[in-house]
N, C-alpha and C positions, 0 to 999 in steps of 0.2 A: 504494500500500500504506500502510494507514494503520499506526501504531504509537504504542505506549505511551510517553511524555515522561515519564515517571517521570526526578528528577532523576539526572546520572551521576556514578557514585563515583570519589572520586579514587582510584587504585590507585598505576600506575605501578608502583615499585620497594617492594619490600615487604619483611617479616620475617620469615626461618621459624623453628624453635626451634633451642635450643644444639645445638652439634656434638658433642656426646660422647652417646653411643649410651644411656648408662647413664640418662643428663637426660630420656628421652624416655620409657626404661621406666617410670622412679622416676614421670613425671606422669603415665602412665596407669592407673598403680595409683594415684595421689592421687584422678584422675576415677570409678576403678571403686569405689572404698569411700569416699567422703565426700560423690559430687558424685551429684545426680538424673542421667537424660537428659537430654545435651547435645541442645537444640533451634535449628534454625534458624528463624530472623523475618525471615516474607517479607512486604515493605509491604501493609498492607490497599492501600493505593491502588494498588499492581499486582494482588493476589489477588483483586479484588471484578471485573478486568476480566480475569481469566487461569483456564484449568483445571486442578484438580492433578490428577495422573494415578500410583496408587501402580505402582512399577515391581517387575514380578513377574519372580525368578528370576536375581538379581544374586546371592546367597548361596547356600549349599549346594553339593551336587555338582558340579563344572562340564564332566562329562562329559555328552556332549548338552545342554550349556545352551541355551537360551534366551531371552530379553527377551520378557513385551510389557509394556504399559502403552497405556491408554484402546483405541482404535482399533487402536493400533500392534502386532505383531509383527516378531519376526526369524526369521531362519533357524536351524541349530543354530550354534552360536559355533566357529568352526574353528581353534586355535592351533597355529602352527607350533611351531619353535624356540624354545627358555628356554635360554639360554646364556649361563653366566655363569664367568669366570677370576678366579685373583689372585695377584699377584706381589709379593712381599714381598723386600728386602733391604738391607745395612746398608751404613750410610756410613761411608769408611773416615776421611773428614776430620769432625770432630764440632767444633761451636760452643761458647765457653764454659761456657756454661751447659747445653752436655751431659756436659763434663765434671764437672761438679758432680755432675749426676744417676749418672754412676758411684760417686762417693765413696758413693753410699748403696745400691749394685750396680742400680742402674737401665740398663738399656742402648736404645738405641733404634733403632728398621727403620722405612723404609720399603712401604707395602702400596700397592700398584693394584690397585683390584677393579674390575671391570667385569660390566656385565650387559644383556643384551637381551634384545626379546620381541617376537613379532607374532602378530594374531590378522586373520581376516577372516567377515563375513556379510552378508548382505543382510537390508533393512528395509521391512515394507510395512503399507499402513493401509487396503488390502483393492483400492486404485486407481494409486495412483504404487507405482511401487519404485524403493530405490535400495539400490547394493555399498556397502560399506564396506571399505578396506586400511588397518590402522592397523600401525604401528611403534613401539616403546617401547625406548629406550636411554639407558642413564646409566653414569657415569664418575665414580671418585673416588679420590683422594688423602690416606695418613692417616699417619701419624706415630703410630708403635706404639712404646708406654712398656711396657719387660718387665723383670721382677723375682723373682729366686728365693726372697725373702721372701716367703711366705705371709700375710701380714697386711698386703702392697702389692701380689701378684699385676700382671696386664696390665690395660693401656689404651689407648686409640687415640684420636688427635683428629684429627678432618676438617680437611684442608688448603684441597681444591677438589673442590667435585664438581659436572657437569656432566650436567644429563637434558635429555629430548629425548623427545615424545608427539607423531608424525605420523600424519596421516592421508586416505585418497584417499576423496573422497565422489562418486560416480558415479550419477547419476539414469539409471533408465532409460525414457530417454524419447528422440524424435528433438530432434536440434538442444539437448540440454540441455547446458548449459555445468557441467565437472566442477567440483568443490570440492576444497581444499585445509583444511587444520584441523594446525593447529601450536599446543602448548605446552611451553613453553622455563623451564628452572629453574637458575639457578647461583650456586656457592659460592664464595668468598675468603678465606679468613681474613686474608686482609690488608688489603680493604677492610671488614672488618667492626668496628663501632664498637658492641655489644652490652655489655653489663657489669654488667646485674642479672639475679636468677634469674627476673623474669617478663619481660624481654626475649627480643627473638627477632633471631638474629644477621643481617645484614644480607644479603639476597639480592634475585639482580636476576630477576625472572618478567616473561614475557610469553603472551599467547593471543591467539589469532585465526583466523581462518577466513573466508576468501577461492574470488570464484570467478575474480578480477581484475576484475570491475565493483564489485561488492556484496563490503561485507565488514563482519563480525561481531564485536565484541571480546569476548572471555573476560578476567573477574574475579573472581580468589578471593574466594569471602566467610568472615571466620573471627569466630568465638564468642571476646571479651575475658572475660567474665562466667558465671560458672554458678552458680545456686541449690545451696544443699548442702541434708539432709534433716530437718537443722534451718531452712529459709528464709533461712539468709545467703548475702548475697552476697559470692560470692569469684571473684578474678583465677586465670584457667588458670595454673598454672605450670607456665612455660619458654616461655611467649609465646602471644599466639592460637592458637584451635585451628580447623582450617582445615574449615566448616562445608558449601561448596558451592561454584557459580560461579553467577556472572550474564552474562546474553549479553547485547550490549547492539546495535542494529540501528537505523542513521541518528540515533544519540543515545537512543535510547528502548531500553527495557527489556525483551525480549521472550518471554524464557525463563529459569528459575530450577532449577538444579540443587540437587539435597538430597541429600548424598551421606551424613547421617547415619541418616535414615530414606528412604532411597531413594526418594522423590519427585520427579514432573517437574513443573512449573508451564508453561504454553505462552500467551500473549497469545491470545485471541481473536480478534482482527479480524485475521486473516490468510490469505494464498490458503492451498488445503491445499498444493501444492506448496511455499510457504513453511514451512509446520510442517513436512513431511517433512523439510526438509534442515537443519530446527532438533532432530528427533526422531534424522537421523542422528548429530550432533553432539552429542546427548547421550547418545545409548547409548553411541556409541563412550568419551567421557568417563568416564562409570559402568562400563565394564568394562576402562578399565584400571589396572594392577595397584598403580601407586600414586598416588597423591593428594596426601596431605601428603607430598612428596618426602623430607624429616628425616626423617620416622616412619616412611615406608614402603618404606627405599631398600633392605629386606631381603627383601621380598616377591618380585622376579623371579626370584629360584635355587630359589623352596620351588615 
């Protein structure tokens, strides 16, 4: 199998943006009134040897959904359970400096929210099929600022929060070996070393996808820069903003997720069985519920 040697990016451990909820709205209203269409840039030297493929039916209704793009269809999108809890409650031993925060009637709780989600379908490109099981669950820890002052009102800051996007890739074919597809997202605020407003507070992600021979890494890609509508350029603030993934397959390059204009890119020079289970691996991607995990960690309960 030949593949794309397009250089590989260093990812590893990354940035997502600030933990206060409010940080995230405040930049997306900066993106929707100042900034053009955020665009992803995908190497000509990958795109001159790869197909884009625009992916239909990611938006809108998602009763009776379905994907396709190029070739490719799904089935309809089948979601189980959205289940989502929260347990808030208050400490009765408080730190110095929550005492402080009473003198000004602040007081402070504890919140555990949790939330999960699963969906399943199957994918076909009119000759191979294959299932998809995917799982989507996250966990977080916040520290609730509450105040009967009306001109300080509540607040919440992210302590830890922990997601979790699996999923079972099953070709249907004899003797085909299943695939496995994990992405891992978590927070600390105690290892975090963030401290300007276009920082993005320190988080540990991983991707990948495994069939235990072959295996695939998954890399965010995020937009530092956006043109505003006067032609300047300006820094996203509150940190990168998280544009897509790249897959990358025996060091090379092989497939390009566009999660902002829902596009697939796919190498060429590949068996079709190989795109299939590069195709399963990104619809499942593109449909689930959050992406920029900071941004999106409200999406599972709606």
């Amino acid at each position: 199998m030949k593949k794309n040697l397009t250089n590989n990016r260093t990812v590893g451990k990354t940035r997502a943006v600030l933990t206060y909820r409010y940080m995230g709205t405040l930049s997306l209203l900066l993106l929707l009134f100042s900034c053009t269409t955020a665009k992803l840039s995908v190497p000509e030297k990958f795109s001159t040897q790869a197909t884009r493929m625009p992916v239909k039916g990611i938006n809108g209704w998602q009763v009776g959904q379905k994907l396709s793009f190029g070739t490719y269809t799904t089935s309809t999108i089948k979601r189980g359970w959205d289940f989502s809890s929260s347990l808030q409650y208050t400490k009765f031993r408080i730190r110095p400096e929550e005492a402080v925060l009473k003198v000004f009637d602040i007081s402070t709780d504890n919140n555990i929210n949790k939330q999960r989600s699963k969906f399943q379908y199957s994918i076909s490109d009119g000759n191979n099929i294959a299932e998809v099981f995917a799982t989507e669950k996250f966990s977080e820890k916040q520290l609730v600022y509450k105040s009967n002052n009306p001109w300080i009102g509540n607040a919440s800051k992210t302590k830890k929060y922990d997601y979790a996007f699996t999923a079972a890739i099953l070709p249907v074919e004899k003797d085909a070996e299943p695939w496995s597809l994990v992405l891992v997202n978590s927070y600390d605020i105690n290892k975090d070393t963030a401290h300007g407003i276009f920082d993005r507070p320190y988080v540990e992600e991983e991707g990948y996808a495994t069939n235990g021979k072959d295996n695939i890494a998954i890399r965010p890609l995020r937009i530092e820069k956006l043109t505003t509508k006067s032609g300047r350029q300006t820094r996203v603030f509150g940190g990168k903003m998280l544009s897509g993934y790249e897959l990358q397959w025996d060091g090379g390059v092989v497939a390009i997720i566009d999660i902002l204009d829902n596009n697939l890119w796919i190498y060429n020079d590949l068996e079709p069985k190989e795109k299939m289970i590069l195709s399963a691996i990104s619809s499942a991607i593109l449909l689930k519920k959050m992406q920029d995990v900071e941004k999106d960690r409200d999406q599972l309960d709606k």
